[in-house]
N, C-alpha and C positions, 0 to 999 in steps of 0.2 A: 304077356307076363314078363316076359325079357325087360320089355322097355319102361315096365311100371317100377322093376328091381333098378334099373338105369336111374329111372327120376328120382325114388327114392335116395340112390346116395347121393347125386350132388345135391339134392337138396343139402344134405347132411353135410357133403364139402362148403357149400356156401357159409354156411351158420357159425363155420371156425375160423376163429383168428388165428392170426399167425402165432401166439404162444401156445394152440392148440393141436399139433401136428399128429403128437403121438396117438391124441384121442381119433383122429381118420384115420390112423392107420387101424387102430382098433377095430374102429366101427365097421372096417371094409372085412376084416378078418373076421369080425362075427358075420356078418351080412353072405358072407361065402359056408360059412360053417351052416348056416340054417339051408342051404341049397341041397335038393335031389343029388346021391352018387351019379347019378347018369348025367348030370350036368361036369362032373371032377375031370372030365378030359376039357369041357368046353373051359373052363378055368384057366388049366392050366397052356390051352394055346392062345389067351386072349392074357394072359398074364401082362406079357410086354407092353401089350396096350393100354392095362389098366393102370400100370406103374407108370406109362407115359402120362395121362390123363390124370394119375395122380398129381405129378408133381409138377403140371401145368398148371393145373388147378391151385395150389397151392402157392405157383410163383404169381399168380393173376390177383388173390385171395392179399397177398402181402403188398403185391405193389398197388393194390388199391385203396386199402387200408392206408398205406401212406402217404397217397397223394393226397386222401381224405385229408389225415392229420397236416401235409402241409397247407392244403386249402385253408381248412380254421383255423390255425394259428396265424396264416396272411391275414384272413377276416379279422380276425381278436387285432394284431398292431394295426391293420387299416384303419379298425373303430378307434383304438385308444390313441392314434395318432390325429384322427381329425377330429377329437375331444379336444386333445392338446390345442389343439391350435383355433377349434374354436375359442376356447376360455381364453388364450394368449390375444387374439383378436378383439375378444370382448374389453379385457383389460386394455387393451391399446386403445380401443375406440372410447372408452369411460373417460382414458384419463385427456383423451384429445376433447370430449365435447365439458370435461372439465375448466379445462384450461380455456375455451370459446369461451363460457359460458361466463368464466369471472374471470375478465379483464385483466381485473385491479388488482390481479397478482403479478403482469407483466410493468406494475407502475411500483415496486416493492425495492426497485433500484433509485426510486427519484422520491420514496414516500419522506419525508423530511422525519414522520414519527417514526419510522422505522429505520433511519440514518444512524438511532440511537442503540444500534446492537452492539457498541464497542464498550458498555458500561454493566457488569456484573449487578446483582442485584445484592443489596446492603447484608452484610452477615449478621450483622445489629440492629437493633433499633435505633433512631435516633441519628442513623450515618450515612451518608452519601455512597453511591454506587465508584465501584472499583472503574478503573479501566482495565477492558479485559481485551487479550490479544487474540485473533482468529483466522482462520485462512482465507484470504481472500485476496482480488485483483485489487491494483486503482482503477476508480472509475472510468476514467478515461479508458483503458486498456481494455476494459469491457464494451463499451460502448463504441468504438473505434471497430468490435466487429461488426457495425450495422452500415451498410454500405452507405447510409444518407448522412450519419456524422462520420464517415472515414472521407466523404465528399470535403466537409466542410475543413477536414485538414487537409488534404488538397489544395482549396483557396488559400490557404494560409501560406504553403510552400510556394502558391505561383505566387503570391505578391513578393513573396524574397527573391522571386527570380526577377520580377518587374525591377525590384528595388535594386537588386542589382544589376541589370541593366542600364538603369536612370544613372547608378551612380557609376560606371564604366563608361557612359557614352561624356557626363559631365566630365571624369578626367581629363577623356582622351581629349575634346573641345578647349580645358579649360588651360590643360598645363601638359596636355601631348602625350603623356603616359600613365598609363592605368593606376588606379592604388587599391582600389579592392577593397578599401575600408581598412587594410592594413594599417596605417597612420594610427589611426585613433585606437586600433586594440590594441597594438604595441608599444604606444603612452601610456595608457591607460594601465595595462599587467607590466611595467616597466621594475626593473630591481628584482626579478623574483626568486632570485639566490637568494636574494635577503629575507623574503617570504617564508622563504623553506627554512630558514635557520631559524626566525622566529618557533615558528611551526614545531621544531623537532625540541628546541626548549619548553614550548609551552608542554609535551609530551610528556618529556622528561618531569618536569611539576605535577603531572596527575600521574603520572604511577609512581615519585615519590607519598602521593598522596592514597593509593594504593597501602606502600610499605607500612603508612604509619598506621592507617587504619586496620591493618592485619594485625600490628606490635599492640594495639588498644586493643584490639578485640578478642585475642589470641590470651593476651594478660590481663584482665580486667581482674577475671574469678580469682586471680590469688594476691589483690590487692587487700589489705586486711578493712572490714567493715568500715571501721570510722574515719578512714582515710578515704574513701571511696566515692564519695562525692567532692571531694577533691581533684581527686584523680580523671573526672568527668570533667571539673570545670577547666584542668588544664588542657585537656585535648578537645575541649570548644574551641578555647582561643585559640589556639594553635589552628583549628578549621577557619575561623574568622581570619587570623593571619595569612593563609593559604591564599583564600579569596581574592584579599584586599591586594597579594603580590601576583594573582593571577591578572585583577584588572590595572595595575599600573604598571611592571615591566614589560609587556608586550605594546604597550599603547606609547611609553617613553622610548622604544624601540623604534615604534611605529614613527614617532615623531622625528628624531636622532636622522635617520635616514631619507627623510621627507618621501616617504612611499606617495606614488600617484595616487589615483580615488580608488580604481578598481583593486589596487594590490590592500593599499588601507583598509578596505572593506573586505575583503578576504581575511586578513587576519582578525578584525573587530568581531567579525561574523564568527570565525574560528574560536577565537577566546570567549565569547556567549556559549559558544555551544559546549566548551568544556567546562564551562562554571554551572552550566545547568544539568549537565552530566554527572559534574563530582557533588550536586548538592543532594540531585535524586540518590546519587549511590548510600550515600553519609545518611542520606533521611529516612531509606529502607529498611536499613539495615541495624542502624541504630537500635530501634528497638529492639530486634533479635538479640544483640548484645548485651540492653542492660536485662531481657528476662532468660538468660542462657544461665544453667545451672550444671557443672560436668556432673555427669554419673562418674560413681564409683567404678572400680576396675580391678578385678581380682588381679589383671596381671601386670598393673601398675603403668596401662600405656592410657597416655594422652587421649582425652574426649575431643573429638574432632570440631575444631574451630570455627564459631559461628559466625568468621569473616568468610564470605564464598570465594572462591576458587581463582586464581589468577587471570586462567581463560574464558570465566565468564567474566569478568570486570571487562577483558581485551575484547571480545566479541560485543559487550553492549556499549564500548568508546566507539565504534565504529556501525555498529547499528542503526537504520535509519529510525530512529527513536530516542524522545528526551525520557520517558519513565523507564525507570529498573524492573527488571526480574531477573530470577537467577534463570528462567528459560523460557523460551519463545516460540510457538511454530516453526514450522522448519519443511524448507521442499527438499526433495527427493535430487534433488541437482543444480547444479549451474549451465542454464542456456547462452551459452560464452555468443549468441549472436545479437538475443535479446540486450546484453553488456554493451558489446562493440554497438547496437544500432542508438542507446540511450545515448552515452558519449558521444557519438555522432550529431543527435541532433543537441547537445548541450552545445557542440562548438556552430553549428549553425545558426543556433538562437544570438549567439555574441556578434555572429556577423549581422544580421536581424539587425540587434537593436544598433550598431552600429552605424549601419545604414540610414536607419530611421534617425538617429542624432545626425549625421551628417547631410541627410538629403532632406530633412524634413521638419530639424527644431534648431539645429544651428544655425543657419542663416539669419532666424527671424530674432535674435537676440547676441549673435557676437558685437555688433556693432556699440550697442546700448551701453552709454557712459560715457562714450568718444565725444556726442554732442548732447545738446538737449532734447528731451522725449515726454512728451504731450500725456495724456491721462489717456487721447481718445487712442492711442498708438500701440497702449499697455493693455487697454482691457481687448483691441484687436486680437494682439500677440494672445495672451488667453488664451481667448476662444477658437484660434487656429489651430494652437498646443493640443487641445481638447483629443480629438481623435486620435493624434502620434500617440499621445501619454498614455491611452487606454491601449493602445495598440503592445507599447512597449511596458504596460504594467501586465498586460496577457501573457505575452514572450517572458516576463522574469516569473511569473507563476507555472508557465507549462517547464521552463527550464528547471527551477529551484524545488518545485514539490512533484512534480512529474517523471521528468527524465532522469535528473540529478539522483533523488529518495531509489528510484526503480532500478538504476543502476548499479546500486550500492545491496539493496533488497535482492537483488537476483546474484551478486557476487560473493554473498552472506548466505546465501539461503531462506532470506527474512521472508515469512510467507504473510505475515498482515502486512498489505501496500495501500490500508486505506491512507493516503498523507490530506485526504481533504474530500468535502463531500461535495454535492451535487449544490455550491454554491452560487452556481448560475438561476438559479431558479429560487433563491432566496426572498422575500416580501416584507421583508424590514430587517435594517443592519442588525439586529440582535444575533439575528437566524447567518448571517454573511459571517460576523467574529467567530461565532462557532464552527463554523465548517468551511472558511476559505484556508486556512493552516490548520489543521488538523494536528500536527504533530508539535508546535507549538502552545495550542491549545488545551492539549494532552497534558501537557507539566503546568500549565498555568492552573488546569481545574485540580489537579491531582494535589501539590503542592503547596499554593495557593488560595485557590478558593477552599477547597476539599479540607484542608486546615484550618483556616479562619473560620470557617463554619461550625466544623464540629470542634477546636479547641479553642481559639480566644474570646470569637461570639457567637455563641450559640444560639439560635431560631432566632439569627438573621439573615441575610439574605443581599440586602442593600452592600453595605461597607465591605463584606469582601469581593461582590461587586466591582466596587467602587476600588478595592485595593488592587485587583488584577489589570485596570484599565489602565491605574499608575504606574505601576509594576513598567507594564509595557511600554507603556508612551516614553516614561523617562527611560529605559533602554532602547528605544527603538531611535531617537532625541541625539541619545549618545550613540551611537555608531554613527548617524549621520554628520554630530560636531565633527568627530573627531577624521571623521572621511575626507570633509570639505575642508575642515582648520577654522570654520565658523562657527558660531550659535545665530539658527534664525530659526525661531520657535515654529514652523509651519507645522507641522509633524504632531508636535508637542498641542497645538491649538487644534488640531483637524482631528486627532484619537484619541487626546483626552479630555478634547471641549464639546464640540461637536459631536463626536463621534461618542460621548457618551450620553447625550440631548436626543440623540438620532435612535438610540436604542431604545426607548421610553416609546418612539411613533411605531404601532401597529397598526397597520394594511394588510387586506387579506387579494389573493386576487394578481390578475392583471395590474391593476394599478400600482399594485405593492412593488412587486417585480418590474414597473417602469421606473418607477420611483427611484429605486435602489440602485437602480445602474445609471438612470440620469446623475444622481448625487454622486454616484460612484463616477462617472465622467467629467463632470465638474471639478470635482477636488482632485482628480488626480492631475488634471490640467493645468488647476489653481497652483497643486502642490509644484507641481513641475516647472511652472512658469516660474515662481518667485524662487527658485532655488538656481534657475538659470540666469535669473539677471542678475542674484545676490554675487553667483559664480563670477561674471563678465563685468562688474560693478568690478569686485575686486581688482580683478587684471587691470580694465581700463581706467578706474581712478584712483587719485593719488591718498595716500591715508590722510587723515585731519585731525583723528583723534589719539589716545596714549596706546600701548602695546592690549594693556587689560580690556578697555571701554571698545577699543577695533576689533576686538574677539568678540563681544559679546551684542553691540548695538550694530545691523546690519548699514553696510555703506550706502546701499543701496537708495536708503534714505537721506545720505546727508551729498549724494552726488548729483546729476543732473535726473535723475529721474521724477517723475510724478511733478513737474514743472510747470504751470499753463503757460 
């Protein structure tokens, strides 16, 4: 009987939770209440034991309870963590047998159709696509992470070490002491105090050319109506005059002081790039100007002038870009190692090519002019030139839109560094114009083509064409007259003769791509040849003709050359 009253309550302890205390104690006090008097002594000397057994029970009842609840709530994050991480697994594994699965999104870098994401899509009907700016590497800098093209610049760097070895072991043999290529770069960038003063004038000229555009644009709106087209055509001429003293006081400079080739070409180069600069600025903006209408002003202050901002004029003359905007992508910093490593390799490339004129194309032409020189002796020289000339047309491309643009792009913040696309892999020179200069390219279609199409001929196609290839050739003509101090059309015949004959042949393919680089090794050989004998004709023979006809008809031809 004892021990059935025993089971009875712990069953009854069992069945309570720990927020149920008061109810056992209860239930223990009735459970004693229904007991026989003659049990009320056995009560009270088991008392202690039963308040012992009480609140063991009770401390056993709680900490079980809460192991329970820690158990299932481990089970609950165990489950809902290897959920987790299955879906996160699944997701990783989808988007890896993705990416196996289609190739042809790791070729999105070289697709030539897809080289075209630098062009917005037309706001109009009837109009050509914008150039639009994006955040992106140059190619190269991309590509350069793959360890099999970071090889192939390697090769590049030991042949400058070969070349300069060949040409340190020739000095020391030749004439006892080293020259390092020295000679020839220190002719060559010779006067360039005088460089730098060109330089800070021509400066001076576009940001007067800044002031005056602010004073027109700033004043237009309280010119009175019928005086107002007026007032447009004087501050045309006055842009045309700007021009016409941008291209001839630097160049009479240029002459005045007889700068060497390299310094000549630095300025010439300099003064194209600020005429193409101050035409985009004038061209952009223009319209802004004539459709700016000021709002009224209860409090009688000035509508803010739809000439843009001093500091963006100054940020886009230095920007590695010929087209305007008032703003541009922009990284988060300057990598001051990225800076110093660009300039580093700019000044290596000078030694490069350097080397490569002295160890590799001057010899085969200083002499030519001294004596007589055979047909079969010219078309040798050629085809030797061939390889240097490709080699040292490479070196002024990785210098000038590579190292040089990236240089200036990482000390700006400029974050589009496309300066030229995946021109190596181009299958007819149409496809090579467009994307071997990029950033040149950029103002010629914008400005250029993009204009003649949609305003002076419309649904054509050819003639502005046709106008950008002139455009170019006769600028590209004039930097080299006035570099050298001659006219010898090669230039002018190979980019705007040829080289627009060349654009008409479509090749798809291998063969395309041979095609393009053999022609491309040819003419740059050809080019390179005739401009080195024109060069050493000069020196070595005597003039024959008046001051005008020896400018313009090469000596070349009237000295011993091309003789049987």
């Amino acid at each position: 009987m004892k021990d059935n009253r025993r089971k009875r309550r712990r069953q009854k302890l069992i069945v309570c939770n720990e927020n149920d205390v008061n109810s056992v104690e209860t239930a223990i006090a009735n459970e004693n209440a229904e007991l026989p008097m003659g049990r009320a002594l056995w009560k009270i000397d088991s008392m202690d034991q039963k308040t012992s057994e009480q609140f063991s029970s009770k401390e056993f009842i709680m900490r079980d309870l809460s192991l329970e609840r820690t158990r299932l709530k481990l089970k609950e994050l165990q489950s809902g963590f290897i959920d987790d991480m299955e879906e996160k697994m699944q997701r990783v594994l989808a988007d890896v047998i993705k990416e196996v699965g289609n190739p042809e999104n790791d070729q999105k870098l070289f697709d030539e159709s897809l080289n075209c994401l630098d062009k917005m899509k037309p706001t109009r009907e009837g109009t050509l696509p914008d150039k639009q700016f994006l955040t992106r590497n140059s190619l190269l800098t991309d590509l350069f992470e793959i360890k099999h093209i970071r090889t192939i610049y390697h090769i590049f760097v030991a042949i400058l070490i070969i070349l300069f070895l060949n040409t340190l072991i020739y000095d020391l043999t030749d004439t006892g002491r080293p020259k390092f290529g020295f000679g020839l770069i220190l002719w060559n960038f010779g006067d360039i105090k005088t460089v730098i003063m060109i330089w800070i004038c021509m400066m001076a000229g576009v940001f007067s050319l800044y002031l005056m555009f602010h004073f027109y644009a700033s004043n237009r709106h309280k010119v009175p109506l019928k005086h107002l087209k007026l007032w447009d055509q004087c501050w045309l001429v006055a842009f045309i005059l700007y021009v016409c003293a941008l291209l001839y006081f630097p160049l009479a400079s240029l002459l005045e002081h007889n700068l060497p080739p390299a310094s000549s070409l630095i300025v010439l180069m300099e003064k194209i790039r600020l005429m193409m600069k101050s035409y985009a600025f004038v061209r952009n903006n223009t319209p802004k100007v004539l459709a700016y209408q000021p709002k009224d002003s209860n409090n009688d202050k000035q509508s803010h002038s739809p000439c843009p901002g001093f500091s963006q004029f100054l940020y886009y003359l230095f920007a590695p870009t010929l087209v305007y905007r008032d703003s541009y992508p922009r990284t988060d910093s300057v990598r001051w190692r990225v800076v110093a490593w660009s300039f580093t390799e700019v000044i290596g490339i000078i030694f490069y090519v350097s080397f490569i004129f002295e160890r590799l194309l001057k010899f085969q032409f200083e002499h030519f002019g001294k004596s007589r020189v055979e047909s079969k002796d010219v078309i040798v020289s050629i085809f030797n030139t061939m390889m240097p000339a490709t080699l040292a047309m490479l070196c002024a491309f990785f210098c000038l839109l590579h190292s040089w643009q990236n240089a200036f792009a990482e000390m700006l913040c400029f974050a589009d560094r496309m300066f030229y696309k995946d021109w190596w892999n181009s299958t007819s020179f149409s496809t090579y114009y467009r994307t071997w200069n990029v950033v040149v390219h950029d103002w010629l279609y914008t400005y250029v083509y993009k204009d003649f199409s949609e305003n002076v001929m419309p649904n054509d196609r050819v003639m502005p064409k046709l106008m950008v290839f002139a455009i170019s050739a006769l600028f590209h003509e004039y930097i080299l007259t006035f570099t050298f101090r001659y006219f010898y059309p090669v230039m002018l015949f190979m980019f705007g003769g040829a080289g627009v004959a060349l654009t008409f042949v479509q090749r798809k393919g291998a063969g395309g791509n041979i095609f393009m680089w053999l022609s491309l090794c040819m003419g740059t050989g050809l080019f390179l040849s005739l401009y080195t004998m024109e060069w050493y004709a000069r020196i070595n023979c005597p003039k024959e003709l008046g001051y005008w006809a020896d400018l313009i008809v090469p000596r070349s031809w009237t000295c011993n050359f091309m003789k049987q």
